[in-house]
C-alpha positions in Angstrom: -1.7 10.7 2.6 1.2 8.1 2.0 -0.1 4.8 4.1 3.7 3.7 4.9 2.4 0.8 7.0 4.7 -2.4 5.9 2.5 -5.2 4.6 3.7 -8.6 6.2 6.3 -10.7 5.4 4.8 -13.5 3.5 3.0 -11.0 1.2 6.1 -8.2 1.1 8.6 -11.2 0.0 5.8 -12.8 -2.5 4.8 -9.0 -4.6 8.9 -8.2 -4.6 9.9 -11.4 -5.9 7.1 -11.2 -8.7 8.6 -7.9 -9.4 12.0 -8.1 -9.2 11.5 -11.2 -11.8 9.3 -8.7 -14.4 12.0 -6.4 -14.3 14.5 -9.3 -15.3 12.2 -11.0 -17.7 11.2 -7.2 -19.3 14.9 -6.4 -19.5 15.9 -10.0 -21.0 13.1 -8.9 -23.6 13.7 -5.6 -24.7 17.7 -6.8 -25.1 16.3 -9.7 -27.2 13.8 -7.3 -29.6 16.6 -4.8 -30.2 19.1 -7.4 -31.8 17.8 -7.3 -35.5 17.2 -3.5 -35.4 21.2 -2.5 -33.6 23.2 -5.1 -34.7 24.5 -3.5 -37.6 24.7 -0.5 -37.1 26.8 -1.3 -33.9 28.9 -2.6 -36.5 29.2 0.0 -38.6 30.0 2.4 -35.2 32.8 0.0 -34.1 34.6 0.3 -37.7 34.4 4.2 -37.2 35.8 4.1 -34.1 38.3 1.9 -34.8 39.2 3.7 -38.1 39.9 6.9 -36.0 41.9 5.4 -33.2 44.3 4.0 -35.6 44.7 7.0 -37.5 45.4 9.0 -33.9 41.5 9.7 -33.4 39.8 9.9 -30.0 37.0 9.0 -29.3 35.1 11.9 -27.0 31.6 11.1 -24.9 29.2 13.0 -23.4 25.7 12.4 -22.0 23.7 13.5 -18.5 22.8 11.3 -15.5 22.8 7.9 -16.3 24.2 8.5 -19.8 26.9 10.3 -18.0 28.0 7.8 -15.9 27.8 5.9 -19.2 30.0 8.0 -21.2 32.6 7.5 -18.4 32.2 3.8 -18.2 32.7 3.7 -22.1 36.0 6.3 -22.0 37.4 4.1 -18.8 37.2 0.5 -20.6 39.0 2.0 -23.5 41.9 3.9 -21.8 42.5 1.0 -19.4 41.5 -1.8 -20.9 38.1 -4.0 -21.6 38.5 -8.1 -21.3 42.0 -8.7 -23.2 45.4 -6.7 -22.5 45.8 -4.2 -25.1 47.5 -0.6 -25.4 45.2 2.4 -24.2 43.4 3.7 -26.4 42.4 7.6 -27.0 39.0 8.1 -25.2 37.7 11.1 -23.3 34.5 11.7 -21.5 33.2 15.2 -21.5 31.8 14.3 -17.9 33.9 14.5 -15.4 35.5 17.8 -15.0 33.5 19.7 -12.8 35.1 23.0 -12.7 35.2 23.1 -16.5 31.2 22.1 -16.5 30.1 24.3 -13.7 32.1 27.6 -15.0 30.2 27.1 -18.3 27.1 26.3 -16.9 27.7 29.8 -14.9 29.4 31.6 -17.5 27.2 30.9 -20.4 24.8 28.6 -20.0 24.2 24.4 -19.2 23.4 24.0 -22.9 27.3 24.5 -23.8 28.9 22.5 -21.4 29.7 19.5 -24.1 30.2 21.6 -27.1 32.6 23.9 -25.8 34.8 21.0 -24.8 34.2 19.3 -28.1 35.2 22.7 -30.0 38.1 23.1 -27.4 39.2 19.1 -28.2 37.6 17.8 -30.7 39.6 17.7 -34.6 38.6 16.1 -37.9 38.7 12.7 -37.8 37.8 12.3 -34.4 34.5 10.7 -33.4 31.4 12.0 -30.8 29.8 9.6 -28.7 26.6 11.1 -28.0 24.3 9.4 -25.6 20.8 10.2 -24.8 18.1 8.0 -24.0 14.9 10.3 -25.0 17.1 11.8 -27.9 16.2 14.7 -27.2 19.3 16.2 -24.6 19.7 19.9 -25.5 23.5 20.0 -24.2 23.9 16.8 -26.3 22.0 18.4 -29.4 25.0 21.1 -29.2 27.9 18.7 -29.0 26.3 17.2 -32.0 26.3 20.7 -33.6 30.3 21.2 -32.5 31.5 17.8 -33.9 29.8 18.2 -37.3 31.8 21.9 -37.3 34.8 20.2 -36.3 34.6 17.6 -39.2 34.1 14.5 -36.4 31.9 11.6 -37.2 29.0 11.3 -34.6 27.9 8.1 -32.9 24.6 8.5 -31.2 23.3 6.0 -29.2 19.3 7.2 -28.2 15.7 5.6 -27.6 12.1 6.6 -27.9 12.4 7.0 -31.7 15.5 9.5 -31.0 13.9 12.7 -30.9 15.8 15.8 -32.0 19.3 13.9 -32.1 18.2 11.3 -34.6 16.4 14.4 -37.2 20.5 16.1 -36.8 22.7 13.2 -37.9 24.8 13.5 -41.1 24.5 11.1 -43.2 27.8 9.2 -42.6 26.8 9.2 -38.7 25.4 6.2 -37.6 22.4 6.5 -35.3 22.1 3.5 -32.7 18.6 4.3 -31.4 17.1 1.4 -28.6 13.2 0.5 -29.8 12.0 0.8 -26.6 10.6 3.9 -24.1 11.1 3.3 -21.0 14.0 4.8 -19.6 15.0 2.2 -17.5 15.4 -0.4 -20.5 17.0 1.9 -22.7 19.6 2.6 -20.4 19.8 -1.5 -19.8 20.5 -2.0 -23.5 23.0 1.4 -23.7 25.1 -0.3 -21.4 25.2 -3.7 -23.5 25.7 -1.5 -26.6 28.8 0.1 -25.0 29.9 -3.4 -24.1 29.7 -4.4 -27.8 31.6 -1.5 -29.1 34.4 -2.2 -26.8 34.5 -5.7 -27.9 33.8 -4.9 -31.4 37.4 -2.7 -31.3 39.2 -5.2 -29.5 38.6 -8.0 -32.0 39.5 -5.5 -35.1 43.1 -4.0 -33.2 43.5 -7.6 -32.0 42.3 -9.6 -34.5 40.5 -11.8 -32.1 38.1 -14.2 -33.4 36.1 -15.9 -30.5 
């Protein structure tokens, strides 16, 4: 049985301080150990997407849980705007309509909910942002499968090794896969991923320099 009993004070602040600065410190790491093996091809991914929002591109996103909430974080930075004033900019996350999701998850099945958007939005030139953190997301899998027959580059941004996603990818996709397994940090260094894209495509449209 769960002893729920609350341990006293001195002892409850010492252990969650010790923790809460392994979880920084662990975090700070992973970030740190990724740079060598992302840094280019986050590069690479910010030219694509850049290329296909000036040629009247979107940019579409999907992902589940915390890579949802991700997607929509990525699609709402570009629309509105990330540090420096700038038009809006073509970005759509396949995450946030729920009567479109839940009357394909009833209709068909939960697999389809991405790529039937993707085949219903998606057009050549247009590029998938496909997030998973264990690379191995079946619903994700399929939008993958939909952008390739829809002639859109695919950006998929992964961990654990990438799993299924990473053994799909074309060969002119670019495969941004987090050398680390627990979810938690994956999702840490997603989220400064998504960051560098956003800047990435700022300083190309802007020409910004610092």
């Amino acid at each position: 049985m769960l002893d729920l009993r609350v341990p006293t004070t001195a002892r409850r602040d010492m252990d969650l301080i010790d923790r809460v600065s392994r979880q920084f410190e662990d975090s700070a790491r992973t970030k740190l150990d990724a740079v060598d093996h992302l840094a280019a091809p986050i590069a690479g991914a910010v030219e694509v997407m850049t290329a296909s929002l000036l040629n009247n591109g979107k940019i579409l996103a999907c992902g589940n849980g915390g890579s949802a909430a991700d997607a929509q974080h990525f699609a709402a930075e570009l629309v509105n705007r990330f540090e420096l004033e700038r038009p809006p900019l073509a970005a759509v996350a396949l995450t946030t309509d729920s009567s479109t999701l839940t009357s394909i998850a009833n209709d068909y099945d939960f697999t389809q909910v991405f790529s039937k958007q993707v085949r219903a939005l998606g057009q050549p030139g247009d590029v998938l942002l496909a997030i998973s953190t264990s690379g191995n997301s079946p619903n994700v899998a399929e939008a993958i499968t939909a952008a390739h027959e829809r002639e859109m580059r695919v950006i998929a941004l992964t961990g654990k090794g990438g799993g299924r996603i990473g053994e799909m990818l074309a060969d002119d996709d670019i495969h941004l896969c987090v050398p680390a397994d627990r979810t938690a940090r994956i999702q840490e260094v997603h989220l400064l991923v998504l960051h560098c894209l956003c800047d990435g495509i700022d300083c190309l449209l802007l020409g910004v320099e610092d």
